[in-house]
C-alpha positions as CSV (number, residue, x, y, z in Angstrom):
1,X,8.8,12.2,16.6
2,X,11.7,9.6,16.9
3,X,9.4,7.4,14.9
4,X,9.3,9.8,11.9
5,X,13.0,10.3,11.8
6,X,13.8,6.6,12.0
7,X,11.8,6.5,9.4
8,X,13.0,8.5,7.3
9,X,16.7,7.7,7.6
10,X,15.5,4.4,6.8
11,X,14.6,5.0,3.1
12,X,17.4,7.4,3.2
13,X,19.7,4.7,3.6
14,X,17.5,1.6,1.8
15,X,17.5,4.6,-1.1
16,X,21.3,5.1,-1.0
17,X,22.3,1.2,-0.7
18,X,19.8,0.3,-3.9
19,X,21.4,3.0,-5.4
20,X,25.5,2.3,-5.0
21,X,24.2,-1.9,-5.8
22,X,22.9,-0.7,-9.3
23,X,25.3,2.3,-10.3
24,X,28.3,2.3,-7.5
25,X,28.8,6.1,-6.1
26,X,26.8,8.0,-8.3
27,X,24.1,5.4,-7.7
28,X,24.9,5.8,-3.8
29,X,24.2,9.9,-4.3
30,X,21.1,9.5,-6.3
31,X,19.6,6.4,-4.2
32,X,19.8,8.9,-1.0
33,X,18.2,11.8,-2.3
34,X,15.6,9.3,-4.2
35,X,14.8,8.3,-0.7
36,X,15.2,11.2,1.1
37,X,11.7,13.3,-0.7
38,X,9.6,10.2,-0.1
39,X,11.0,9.2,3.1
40,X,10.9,12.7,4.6
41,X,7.3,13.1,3.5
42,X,6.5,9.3,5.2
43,X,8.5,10.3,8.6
44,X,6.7,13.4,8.7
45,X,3.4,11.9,8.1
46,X,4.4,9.1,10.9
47,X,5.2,11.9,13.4
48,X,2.7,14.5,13.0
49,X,0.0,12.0,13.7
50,X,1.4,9.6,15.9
51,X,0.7,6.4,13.6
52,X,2.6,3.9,15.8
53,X,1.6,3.5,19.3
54,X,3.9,3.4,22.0
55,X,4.2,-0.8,23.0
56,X,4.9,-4.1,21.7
57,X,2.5,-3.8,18.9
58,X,3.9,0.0,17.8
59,X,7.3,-0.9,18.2
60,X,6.7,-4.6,16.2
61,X,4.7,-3.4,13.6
62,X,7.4,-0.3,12.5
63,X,10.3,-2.7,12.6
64,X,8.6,-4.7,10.1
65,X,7.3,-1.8,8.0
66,X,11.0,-1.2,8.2
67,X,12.7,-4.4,7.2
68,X,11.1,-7.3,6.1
69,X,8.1,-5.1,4.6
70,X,10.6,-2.2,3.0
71,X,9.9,-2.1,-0.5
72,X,5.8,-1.9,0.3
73,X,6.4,0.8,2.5
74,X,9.0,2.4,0.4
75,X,6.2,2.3,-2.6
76,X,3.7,3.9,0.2
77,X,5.7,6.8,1.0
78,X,6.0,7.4,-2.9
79,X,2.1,6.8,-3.3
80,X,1.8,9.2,-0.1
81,X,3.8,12.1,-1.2
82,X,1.9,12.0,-4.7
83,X,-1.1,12.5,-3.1
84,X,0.3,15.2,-1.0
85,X,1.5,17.2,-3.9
86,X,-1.9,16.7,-5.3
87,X,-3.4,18.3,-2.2
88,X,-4.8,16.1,-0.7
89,X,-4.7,15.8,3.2
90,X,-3.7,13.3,5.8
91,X,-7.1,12.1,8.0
92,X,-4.9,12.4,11.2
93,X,-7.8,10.7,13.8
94,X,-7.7,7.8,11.3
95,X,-3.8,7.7,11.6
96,X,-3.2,7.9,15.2
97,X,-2.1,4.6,16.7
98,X,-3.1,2.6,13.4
99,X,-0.1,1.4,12.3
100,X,-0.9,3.1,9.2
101,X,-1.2,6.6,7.3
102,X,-4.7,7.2,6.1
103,X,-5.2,9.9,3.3
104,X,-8.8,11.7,3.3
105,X,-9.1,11.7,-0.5
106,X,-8.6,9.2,-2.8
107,X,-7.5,7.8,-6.7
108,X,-10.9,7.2,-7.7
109,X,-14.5,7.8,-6.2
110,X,-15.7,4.2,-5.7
111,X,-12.6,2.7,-4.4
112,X,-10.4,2.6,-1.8
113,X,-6.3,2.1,-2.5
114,X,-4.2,1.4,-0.3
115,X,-0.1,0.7,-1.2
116,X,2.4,-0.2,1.6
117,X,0.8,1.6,5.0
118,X,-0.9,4.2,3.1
119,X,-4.6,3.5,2.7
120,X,-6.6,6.3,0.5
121,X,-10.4,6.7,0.4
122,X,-11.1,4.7,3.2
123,X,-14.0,5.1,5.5
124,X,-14.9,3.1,8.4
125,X,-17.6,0.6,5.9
126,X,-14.4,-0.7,4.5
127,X,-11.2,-0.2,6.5
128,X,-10.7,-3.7,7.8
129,X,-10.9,-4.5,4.2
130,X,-8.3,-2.2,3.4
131,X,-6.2,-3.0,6.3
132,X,-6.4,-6.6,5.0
133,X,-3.7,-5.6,2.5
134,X,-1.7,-3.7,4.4
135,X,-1.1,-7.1,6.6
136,X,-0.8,-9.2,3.3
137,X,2.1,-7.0,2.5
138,X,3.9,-7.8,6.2
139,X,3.0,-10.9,6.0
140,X,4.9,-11.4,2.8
141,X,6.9,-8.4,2.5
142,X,9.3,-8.5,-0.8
143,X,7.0,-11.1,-2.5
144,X,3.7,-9.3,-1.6
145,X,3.7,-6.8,-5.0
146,X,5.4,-9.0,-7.0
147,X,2.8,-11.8,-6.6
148,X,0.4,-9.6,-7.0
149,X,1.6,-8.3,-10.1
150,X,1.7,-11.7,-11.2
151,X,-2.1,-12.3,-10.7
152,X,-2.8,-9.6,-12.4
153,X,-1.4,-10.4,-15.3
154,X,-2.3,-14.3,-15.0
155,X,-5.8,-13.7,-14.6
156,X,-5.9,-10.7,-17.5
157,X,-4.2,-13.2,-20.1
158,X,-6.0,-16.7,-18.7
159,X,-9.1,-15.7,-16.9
160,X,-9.6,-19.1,-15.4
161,X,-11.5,-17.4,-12.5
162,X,-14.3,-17.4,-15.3
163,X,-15.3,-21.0,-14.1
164,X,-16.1,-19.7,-10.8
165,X,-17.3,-15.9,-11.3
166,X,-21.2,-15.1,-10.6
167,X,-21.7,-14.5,-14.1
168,X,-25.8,-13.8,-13.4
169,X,-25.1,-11.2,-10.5
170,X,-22.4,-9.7,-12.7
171,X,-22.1,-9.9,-16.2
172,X,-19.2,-8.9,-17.7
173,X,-20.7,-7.2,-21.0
174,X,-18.6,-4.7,-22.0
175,X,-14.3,-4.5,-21.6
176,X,-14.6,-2.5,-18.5
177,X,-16.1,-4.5,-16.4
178,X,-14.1,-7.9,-17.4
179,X,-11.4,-5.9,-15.2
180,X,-14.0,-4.3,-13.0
181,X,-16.1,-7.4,-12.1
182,X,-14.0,-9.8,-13.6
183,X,-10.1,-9.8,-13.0
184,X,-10.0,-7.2,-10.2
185,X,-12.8,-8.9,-7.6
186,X,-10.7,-12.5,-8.3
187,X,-6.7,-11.7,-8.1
188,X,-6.0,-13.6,-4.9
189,X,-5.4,-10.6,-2.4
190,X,-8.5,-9.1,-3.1
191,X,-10.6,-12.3,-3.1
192,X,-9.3,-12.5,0.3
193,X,-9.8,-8.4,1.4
194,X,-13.3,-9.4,0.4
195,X,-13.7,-12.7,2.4
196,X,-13.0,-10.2,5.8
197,X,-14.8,-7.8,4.5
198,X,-16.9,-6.2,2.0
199,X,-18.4,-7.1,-1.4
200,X,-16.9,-7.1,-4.9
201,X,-18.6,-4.5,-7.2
202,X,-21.5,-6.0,-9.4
């Protein structure tokens, strides 16, 4: 319970700040009730299912989803209360003790997502995959999205990774799959998600 609420106070007051740096007062007003819908929707999530353990690990693992690794969780909470509003439900065995918020459903049939400490559409066949990114992000907290942006967008303009892509065991024939087989299975923090686990659609 104390979790939740720290939690939510958090993006309450990360919301409010952002807000009174960009557009003084009003900004300040906005920025806290910006925070306050996701953030209320994250805490509540974090304390109806017990995500962080009690201990060394629970207690590290929230300060950083807290500080350091703030704007991914921030973006998690959004990407959490979207699915929530789309009715989807929180796998709460999957969330206890994690150290992150598991939706049951998720964006699209094949795939997994997972933003900040919210993983959708996970199963067990792929979780350390997913949880791959959700350490990439505390790893590199502020810089995790925006590099990842960047390779995106790098390897969609200038698809060096050609040179190296299994062009025989999947040929990129058609637009789709030059992002399906092609940019998506190469950007670097997937390449990665795959090397611990799990193979790159074909």
């Amino acid at each position: 319970m104390v979790a939740g609420i720290v939690s939510a106070v958090v993006h309450v007051v990360a919301g409010a700040t952002l807000g009174a740096l960009v557009a003084g007062p009003v900004g300040l007003s906005a920025g806290a009730v910006a925070g306050l819908i996701p953030g209320a929707v994250f805490g509540g999530a974090v304390a109806a299912t017990g995500v962080y353990p009690r201990g060394p690990r629970g207690v590290a693992l929230f300060l950083v989803d807290h500080t350091w690794s703030l704007p991914n969780t921030a973006l998690g909470a959004v990407y959490l209360a979207l699915h929530l509003a789309a009715g989807h439900t929180l796998d709460a065995p999957g969330c206890r003790h994690a150290c992150r918020v598991s939706v049951v459903q998720g964006v699209w049939p094949r795939y997994a997502t997972t933003l900040g400490t919210v993983c959708a559409g996970s199963n067990p066949r792929i979780q350390r995959h997913e949880d791959t990114h959700i350490l990439q992000a505390r790893l590199l907290g502020p810089l995790y999205l925006p590099l990842v942006a960047a390779n995106y967008v790098l390897f969609t303009v200038l698809p060096v990774w050609w040179l190296w892509h299994d062009h025989a065991g999947a040929p990129i024939d058609r637009v789709r799959r030059y992002f399906e087989v092609g940019v998506y299975p190469h950007v670097w923090h997937e390449a990665h998600a795959y090397r611990v686990q799990g193979r790159p659609p074909r």
